[in-house]
VEXPAGU-775590 format. One line per 2 residues: number of its first residue (from 1); for each residue z, x, y of C-alpha. Coordinates in Angstrom, 3 decimals, m for minus. Example, Ala and Ser with C-alpha at 12.3 -4.5 7.8 and 13.67 -1.06 7.14 Angstrom:
! residues 2
1> 7.800,12.300,m4.500; 7.140,13.670,m1.060
! end
This chain:
! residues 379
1> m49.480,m3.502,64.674; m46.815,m1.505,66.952
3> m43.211,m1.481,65.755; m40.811,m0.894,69.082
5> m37.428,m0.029,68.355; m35.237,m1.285,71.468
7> m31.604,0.540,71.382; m28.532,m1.486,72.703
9> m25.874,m0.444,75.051; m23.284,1.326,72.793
11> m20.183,m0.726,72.910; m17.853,2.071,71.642
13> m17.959,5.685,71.118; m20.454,6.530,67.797
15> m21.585,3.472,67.256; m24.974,1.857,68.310
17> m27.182,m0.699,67.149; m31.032,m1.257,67.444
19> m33.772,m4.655,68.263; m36.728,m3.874,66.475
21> m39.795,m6.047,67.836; m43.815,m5.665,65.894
23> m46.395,m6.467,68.224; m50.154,m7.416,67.567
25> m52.745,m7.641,69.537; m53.894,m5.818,73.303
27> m50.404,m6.387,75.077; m52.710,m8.043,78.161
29> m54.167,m10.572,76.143; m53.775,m13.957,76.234
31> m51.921,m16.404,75.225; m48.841,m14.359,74.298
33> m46.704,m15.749,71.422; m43.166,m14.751,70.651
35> m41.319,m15.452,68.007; m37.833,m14.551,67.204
37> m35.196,m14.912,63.787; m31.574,m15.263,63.158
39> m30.190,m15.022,66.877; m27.116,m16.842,65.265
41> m27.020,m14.500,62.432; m25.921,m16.045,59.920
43> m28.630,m18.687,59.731; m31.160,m16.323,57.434
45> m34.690,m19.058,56.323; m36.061,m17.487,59.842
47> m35.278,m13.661,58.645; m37.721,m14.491,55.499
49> m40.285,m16.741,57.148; m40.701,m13.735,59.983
51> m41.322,m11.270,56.863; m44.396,m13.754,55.633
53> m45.843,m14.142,58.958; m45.785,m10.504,59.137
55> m47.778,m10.236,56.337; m50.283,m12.648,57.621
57> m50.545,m11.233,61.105; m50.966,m7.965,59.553
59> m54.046,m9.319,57.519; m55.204,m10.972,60.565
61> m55.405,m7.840,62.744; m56.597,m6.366,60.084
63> m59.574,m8.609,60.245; m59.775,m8.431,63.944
65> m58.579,m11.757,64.285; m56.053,m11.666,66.857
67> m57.125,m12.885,69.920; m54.153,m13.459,72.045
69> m51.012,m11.111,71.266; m48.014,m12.084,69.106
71> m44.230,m10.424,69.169; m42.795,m10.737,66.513
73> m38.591,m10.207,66.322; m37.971,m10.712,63.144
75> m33.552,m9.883,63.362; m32.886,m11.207,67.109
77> m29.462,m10.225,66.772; m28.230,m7.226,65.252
79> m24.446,m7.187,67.087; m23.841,m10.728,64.970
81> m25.189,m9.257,61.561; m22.901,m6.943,61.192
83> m19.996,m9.367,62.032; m18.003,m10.185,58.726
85> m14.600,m11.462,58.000; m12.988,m12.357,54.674
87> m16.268,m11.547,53.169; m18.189,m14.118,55.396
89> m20.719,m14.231,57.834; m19.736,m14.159,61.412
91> m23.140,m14.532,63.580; m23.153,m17.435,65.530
93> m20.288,m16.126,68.316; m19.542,m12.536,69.250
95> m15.846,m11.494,68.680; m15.714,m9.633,71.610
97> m16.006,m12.837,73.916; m16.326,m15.739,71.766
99> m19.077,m16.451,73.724; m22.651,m18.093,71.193
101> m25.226,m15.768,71.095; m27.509,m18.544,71.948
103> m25.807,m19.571,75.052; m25.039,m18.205,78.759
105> m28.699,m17.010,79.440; m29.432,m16.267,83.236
107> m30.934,m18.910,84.934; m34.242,m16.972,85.864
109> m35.390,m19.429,88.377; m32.454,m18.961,90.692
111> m32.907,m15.272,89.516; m36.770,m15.300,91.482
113> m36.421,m17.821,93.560; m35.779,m16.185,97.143
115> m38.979,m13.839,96.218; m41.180,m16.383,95.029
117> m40.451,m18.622,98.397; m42.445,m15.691,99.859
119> m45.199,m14.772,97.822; m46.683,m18.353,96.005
121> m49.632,m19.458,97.413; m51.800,m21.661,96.851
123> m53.157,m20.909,93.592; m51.590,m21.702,90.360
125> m52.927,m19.384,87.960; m51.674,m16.816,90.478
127> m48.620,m18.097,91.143; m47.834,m17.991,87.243
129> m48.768,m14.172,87.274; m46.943,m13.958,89.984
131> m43.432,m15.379,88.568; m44.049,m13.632,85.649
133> m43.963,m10.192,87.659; m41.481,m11.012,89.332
135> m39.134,m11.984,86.421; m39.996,m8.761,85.021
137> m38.824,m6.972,88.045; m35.625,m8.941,88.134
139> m34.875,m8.074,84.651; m35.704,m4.483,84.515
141> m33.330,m4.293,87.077; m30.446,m6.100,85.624
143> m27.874,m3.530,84.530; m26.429,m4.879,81.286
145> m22.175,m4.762,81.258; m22.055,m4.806,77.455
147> m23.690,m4.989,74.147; m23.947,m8.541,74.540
149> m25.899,m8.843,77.561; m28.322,m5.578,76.237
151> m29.063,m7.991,73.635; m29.585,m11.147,76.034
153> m31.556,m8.552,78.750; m33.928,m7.097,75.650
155> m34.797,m10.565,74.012; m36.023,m11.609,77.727
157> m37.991,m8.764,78.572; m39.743,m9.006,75.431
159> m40.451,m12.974,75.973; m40.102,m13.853,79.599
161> m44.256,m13.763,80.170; m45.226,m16.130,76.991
163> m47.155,m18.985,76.379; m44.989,m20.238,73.818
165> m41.430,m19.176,72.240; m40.845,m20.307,68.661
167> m36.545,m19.551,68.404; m35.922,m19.960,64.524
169> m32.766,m21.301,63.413; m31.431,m23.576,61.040
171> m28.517,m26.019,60.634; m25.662,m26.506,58.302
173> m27.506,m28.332,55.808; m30.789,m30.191,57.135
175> m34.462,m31.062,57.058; m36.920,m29.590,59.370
177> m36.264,m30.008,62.568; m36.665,m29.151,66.102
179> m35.214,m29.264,69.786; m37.649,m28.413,73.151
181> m37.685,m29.667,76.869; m39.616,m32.761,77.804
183> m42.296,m30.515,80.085; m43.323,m28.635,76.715
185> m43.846,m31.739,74.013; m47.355,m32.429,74.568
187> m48.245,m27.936,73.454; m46.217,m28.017,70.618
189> m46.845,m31.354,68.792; m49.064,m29.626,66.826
191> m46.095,m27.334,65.570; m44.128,m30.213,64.696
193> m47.229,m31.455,62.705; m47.835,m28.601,60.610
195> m43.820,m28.278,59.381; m43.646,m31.273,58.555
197> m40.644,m32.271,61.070; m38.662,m34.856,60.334
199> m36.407,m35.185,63.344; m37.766,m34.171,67.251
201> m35.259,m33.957,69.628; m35.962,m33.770,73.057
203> m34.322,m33.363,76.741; m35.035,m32.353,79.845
205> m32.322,m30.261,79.877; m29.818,m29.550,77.336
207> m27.693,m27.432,79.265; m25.492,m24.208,78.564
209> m28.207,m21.654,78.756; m29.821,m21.189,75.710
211> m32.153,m18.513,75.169; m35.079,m21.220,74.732
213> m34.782,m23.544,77.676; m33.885,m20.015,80.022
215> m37.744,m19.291,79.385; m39.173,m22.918,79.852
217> m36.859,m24.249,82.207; m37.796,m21.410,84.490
219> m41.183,m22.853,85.626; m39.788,m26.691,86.395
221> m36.722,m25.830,87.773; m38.446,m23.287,89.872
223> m41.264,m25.986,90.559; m38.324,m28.410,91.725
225> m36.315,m25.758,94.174; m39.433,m24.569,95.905
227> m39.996,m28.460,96.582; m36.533,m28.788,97.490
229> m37.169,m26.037,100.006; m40.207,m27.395,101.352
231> m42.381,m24.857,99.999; m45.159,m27.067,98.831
233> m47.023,m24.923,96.408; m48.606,m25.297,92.524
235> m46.735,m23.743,89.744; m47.973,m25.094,86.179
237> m45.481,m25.052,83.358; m45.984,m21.460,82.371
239> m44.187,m21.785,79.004; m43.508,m24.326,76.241
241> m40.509,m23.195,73.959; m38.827,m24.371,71.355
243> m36.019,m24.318,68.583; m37.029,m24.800,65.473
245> m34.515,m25.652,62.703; m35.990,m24.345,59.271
247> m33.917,m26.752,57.253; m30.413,m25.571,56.395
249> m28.776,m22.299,55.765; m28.725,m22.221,51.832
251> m32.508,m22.903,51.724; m34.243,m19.086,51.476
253> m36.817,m19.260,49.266; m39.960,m17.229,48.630
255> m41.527,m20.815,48.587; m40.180,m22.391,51.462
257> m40.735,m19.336,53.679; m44.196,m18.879,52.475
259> m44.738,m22.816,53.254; m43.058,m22.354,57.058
261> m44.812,m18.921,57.428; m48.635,m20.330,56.857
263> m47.455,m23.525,59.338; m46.852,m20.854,61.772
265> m49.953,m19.033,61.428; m51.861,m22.220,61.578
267> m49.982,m23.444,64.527; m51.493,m19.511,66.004
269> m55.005,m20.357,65.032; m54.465,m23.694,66.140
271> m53.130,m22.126,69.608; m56.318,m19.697,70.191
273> m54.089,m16.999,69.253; m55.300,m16.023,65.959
275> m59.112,m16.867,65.669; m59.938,m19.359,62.521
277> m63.665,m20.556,62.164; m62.015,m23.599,61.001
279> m59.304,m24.788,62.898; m56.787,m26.282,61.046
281> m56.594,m29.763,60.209; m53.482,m31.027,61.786
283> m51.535,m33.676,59.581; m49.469,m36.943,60.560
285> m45.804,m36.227,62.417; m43.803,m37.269,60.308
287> m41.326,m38.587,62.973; m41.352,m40.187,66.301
289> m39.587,m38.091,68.862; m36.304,m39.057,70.597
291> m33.966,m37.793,73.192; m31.242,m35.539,72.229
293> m29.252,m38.023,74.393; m29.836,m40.258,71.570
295> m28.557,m37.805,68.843; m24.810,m39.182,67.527
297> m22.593,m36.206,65.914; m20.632,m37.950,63.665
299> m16.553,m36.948,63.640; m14.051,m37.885,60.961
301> m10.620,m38.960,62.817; m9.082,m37.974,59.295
303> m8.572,m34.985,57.884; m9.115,m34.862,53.874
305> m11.916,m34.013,51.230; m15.672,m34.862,52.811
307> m18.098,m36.490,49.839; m21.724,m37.616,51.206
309> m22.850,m40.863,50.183; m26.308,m40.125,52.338
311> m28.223,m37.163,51.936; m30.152,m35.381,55.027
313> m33.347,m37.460,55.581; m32.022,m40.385,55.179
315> m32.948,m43.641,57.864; m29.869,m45.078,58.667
317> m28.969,m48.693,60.152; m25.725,m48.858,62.651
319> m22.998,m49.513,60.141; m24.207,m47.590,56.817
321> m21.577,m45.816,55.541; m22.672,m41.549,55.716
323> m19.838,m40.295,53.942; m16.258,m41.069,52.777
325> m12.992,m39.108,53.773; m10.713,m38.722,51.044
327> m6.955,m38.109,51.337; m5.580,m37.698,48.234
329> m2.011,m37.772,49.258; m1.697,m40.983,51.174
331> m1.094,m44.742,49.878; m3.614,m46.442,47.717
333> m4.762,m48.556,51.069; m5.431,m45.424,53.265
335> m6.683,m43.059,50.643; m10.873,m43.352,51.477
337> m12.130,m43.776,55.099; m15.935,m44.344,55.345
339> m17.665,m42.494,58.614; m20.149,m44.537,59.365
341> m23.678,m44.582,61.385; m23.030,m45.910,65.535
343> m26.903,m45.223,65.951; m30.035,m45.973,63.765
345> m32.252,m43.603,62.958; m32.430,m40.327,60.882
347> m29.335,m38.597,59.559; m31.231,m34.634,60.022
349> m28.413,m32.363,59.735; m24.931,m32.153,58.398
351> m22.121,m29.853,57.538; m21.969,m27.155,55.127
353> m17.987,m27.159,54.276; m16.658,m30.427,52.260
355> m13.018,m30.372,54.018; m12.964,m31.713,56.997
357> m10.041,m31.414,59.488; m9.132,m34.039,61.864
359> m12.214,m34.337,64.560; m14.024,m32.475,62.451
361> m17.768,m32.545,62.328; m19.608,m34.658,59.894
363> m23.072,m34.532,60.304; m25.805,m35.978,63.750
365> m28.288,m38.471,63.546; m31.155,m38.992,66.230
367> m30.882,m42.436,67.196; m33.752,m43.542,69.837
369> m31.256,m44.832,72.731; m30.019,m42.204,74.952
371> m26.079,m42.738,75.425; m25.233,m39.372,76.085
373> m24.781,m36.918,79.476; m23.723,m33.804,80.433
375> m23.985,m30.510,78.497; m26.125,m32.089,75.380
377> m25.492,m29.022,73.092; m22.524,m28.220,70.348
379> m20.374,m25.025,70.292
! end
């Protein structure tokens, strides 16, 4: 195991903060795994599942059973952990711009484009190598203007060349979850297997530039502008990434990060990464996928006290009532307003706080009928 510490453009005079990535295995092996924790900060089940996969990738190299390579980021943003007011956590946008850490990625394929017009051929496991250099070069020569984009330039250089990206996150309050791109289902199935997810959300694009879809929407938007250029060469999907959503924030736990952390590792051996005599048996999904076009995010039009009468988990049917409004200072007549389901399907995530203003959040469900356009992510 290497441990890299990666210092940050100091944002004022004194002050500078550091990425720390561990790394196992030859760095020229393949395939190349990275996984990352807590790029919105305050979301902490990722934090503690990266320390028990530590421990098992440790024991695995130990062993010599790393066959690939695996980097491993265990705090993907260190400007956002240290942002606090009124004693709370302030890690999912950066003060200084308001802008989400896990937005406003470069769009590498534009970023390559122009270069790779000139040097693809006509063979695809060189053309991958090929983008992959070239990406490189692009971002080893992107001067960073702040802290912000250090962070955004550092987290790319360290993934741009994977297989696969595993982003870990969580929600509000949730069960296990995840979001990818249509081109990289049918490679990470298996993941969604062995956590046991009960909600798979997928798109071809969600939009906004998150750090996820920057690295796997590379290789088909890449595919698609060469083609739109007339430049008729292969390029394979060189990456399948993903955002997984280990439940919700409250839930870090020795024994739900232990659970997550040997998921992972199997998902590794199941991957070639980590060598297993015994692959690992790969259980039902729990879930069918559906679009994220399909997802509802319920809103209250009401403002007033927010009581759950459907837990995350729960199948819902268009009409069941998720949770009631209560305004204890109106007439008798107006006093409780049910939110109720527009989709069916499962209710997988909902919101922490139990006020809710006006237009307020509530909670999402991922229904199976795509209804929705446009950029498909929240705030």
């Amino acid at each position: 195991m290497q441990r890299i510490e990666h210092p940050l453009p100091s944002p004022s005079l004194g002050s500078q903060k550091t990425l720390v990535s561990f790394h196992f295995g030859s760095p020229d092996a393949r395939p190349k795994v990275y996984i990352q924790a807590s790029l919105h900060a305050e979301e902490l089940p990722g934090m503690l599942v990266a320390h028990h996969l530590r421990e098992h990738l440790q024991a695995a190299e130990a062993d010599g059973r790393i066959s690939g390579q695996v980097v491993l980021v265990p705090v993907a943003n260190p400007i956002g952990l240290a942002q606090r007011l009124d004693h709370k956590a302030m890690g999912r946008f950066e003060f200084d711009t308001a802008q989400n850490f896990n937005r406003h990625y470069p769009d590498l394929a534009e970023a390559v484009l122009a270069d790779a017009i000139k040097q693809l051929g006509q063979d695809a496991q060189a053309n991958v190598a090929t983008v992959r250099t070239l990406v490189g070069q692009w971002l080893k020569s992107w001067q960073p203007s702040s802290e912000l984009e250090g962070l955004r330039r550092q987290l790319l250089r360290l993934s741009h060349d994977a297989d696969l990206v595993l982003d870990l996150h969580c929600d509000c309050e949730s069960v296990m979850h995840l979001y990818s791109e249509e081109a990289c289902w049918p490679p990470l199935e298996p993941l969604a297997r062995l956590l046991g997810c009960r909600a798979v959300l997928l798109a071809r694009e969600s939009g906004g530039g998150p750090f996820d879809e920057r690295l796997s929407g590379l290789w088909w938007q890449l595919a698609d502008r060469l083609k739109a250029a007339g430049v008729q060469v292969p390029l394979p999907q060189g990456c399948a990434s993903t955002t997984v959503e280990l439940r919700g924030e409250a839930n870090v736990s020795h024994a739900l990060a232990r659970q997550d952390a040997q998921a992972l590792l199997s998902f590794l051996e199941h991957s070639g990464v980590v060598f297993c005599p015994n692959p690992p048996v790969l259980p039902a999904l729990p879930c069918t996928p559906t679009p994220l076009s399909g997802s509802q995010t319920l809103h209250s039009p009401v403002p007033g006290v927010l009581v759950f009468l459907a837990a995350p988990g729960a199948r819902l049917a268009v009409g069941d009532v998720v949770a009631e409004v209560i305004d204890p200072t109106t007439p008798e007549q107006a006093r409780v307003h049910p939110v109720r389901a527009e989709v069916a399907g499962v209710l997988y995530a909902t919101v922490r706080e139990r006020y809710v203003v006006a237009g307020g959040e509530v909670g999402k469900i991922a229904g199976a009928t795509p209804f929705r356009s446009g950029n498909l992510l929240g705030a």
